[in-house]
Every structure is written in structure tokens, then in C-alpha cells.
MITI-13564 format. One record per residue (C-alpha): x, y negated, z; residue in three letters. Coordinates in nm, 2 decimals. Layout:
N
     c1     c2     c3 drenfi
      X      Y      Z    ALA
...
REM end
This chain:
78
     c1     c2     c3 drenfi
   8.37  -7.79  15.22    UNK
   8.14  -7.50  15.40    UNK
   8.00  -7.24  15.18    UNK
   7.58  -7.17  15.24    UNK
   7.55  -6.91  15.49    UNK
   7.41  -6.59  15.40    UNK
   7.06  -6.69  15.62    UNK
   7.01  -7.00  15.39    UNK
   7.05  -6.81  15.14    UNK
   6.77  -6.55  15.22    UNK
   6.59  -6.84  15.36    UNK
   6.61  -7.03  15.02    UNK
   6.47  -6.71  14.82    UNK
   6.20  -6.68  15.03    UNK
   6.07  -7.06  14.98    UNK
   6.14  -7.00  14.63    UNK
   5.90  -6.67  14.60    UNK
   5.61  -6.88  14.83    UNK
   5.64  -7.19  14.64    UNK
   5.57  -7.03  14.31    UNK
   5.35  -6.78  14.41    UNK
   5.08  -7.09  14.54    UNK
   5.22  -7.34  14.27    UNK
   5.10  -7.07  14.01    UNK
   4.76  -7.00  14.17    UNK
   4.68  -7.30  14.27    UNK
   4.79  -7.43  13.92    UNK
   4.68  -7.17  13.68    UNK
   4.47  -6.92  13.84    UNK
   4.28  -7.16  14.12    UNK
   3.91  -7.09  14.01    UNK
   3.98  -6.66  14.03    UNK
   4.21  -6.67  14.40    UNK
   4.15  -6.93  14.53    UNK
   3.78  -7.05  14.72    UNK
   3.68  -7.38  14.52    UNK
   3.43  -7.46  14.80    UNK
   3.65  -7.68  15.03    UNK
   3.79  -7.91  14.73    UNK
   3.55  -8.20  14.62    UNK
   3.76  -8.30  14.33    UNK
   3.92  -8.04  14.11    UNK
   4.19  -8.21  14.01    UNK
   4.36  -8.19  14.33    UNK
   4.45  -7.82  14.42    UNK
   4.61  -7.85  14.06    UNK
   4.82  -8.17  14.19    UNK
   4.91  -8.01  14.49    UNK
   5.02  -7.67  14.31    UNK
   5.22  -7.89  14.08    UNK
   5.37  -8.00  14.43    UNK
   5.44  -7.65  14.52    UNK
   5.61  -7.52  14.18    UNK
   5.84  -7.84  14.17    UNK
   5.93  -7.75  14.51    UNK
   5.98  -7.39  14.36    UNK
   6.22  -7.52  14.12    UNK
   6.42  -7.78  14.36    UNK
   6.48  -7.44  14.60    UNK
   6.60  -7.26  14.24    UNK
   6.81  -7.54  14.21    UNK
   6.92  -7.54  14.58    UNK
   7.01  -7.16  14.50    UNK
   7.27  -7.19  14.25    UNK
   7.48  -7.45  14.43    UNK
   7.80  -7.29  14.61    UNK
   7.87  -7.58  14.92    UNK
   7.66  -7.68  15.20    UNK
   7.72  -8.05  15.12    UNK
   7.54  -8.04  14.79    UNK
   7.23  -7.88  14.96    UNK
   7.21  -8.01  15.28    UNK
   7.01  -8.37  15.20    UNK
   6.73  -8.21  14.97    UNK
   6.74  -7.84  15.22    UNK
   6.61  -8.13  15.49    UNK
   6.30  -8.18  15.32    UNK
   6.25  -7.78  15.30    UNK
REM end
């Protein structure tokens, strides 16, 4: 078994900060950050930052395992 290198690591708390930061805006604060303009149907940025804040949580997830092989399938999608 290989242990997560210290990159991935860094790597993984990076996603995790970007992920939340636009699942929360796009989720919660969409109509003061964001430009509603561009989106026909409001329902969507919120469906898409639910995307980004479950992605958020998978990389939190990713983040407290300790071998590469119980990371690696799901880190592919990242």
C-alpha cells in the first residue's frame, strides 16, 4: 500500500477551498457575487453550486484517507 504524497495532499486542500468557496456562492450568495445576467433559469447556478460543494465534501473525504488506493478511483474524476 503507498501513502498520498505530500503534493496530493496540498493539491486535495486546494480543490477543497475552491469547491466550497463557488458551491457557497453560487448556492447561497448567487444574487449579491455572482452576475445573474448570463443564467436564463435560476435554478441552475444553485444546481451547479450543489455540484461544486458535493465535490467540496468528496475532496474532504478524499483528505482523511491515509493510502493512495482508497483515493485513487474518485481523485480521477478531480
Amino acid at each position: 500500500m503507498t501513502e498520498i504524497k505530500l503534493f496530493t495532499k496540498i493539491l486535495l486542500i486546494i480543490e477543497v477551498i475552491l469547491w466550497l468557496m463557488f458551491g457557497i456562492f453560487l448556492m447561497f450568495l448567487f444574487d449579491l457575487t455572482m452576475n445573474p445576467e448570463g443564467w436564463t433559469n435560476p435554478y441552475l447556478p444553485k444546481l451547479f453550486g450543489g455540484v461544486n460543494f458535493l465535490s467540496g465534501i468528496f475532496a474532504i473525504l478524499m483528505l482523511r484517507k491515509k493510502q493512495w488506493e482508497e483515493i485513487k478511483f474518485i481523485f480521477e474524476f478531480f
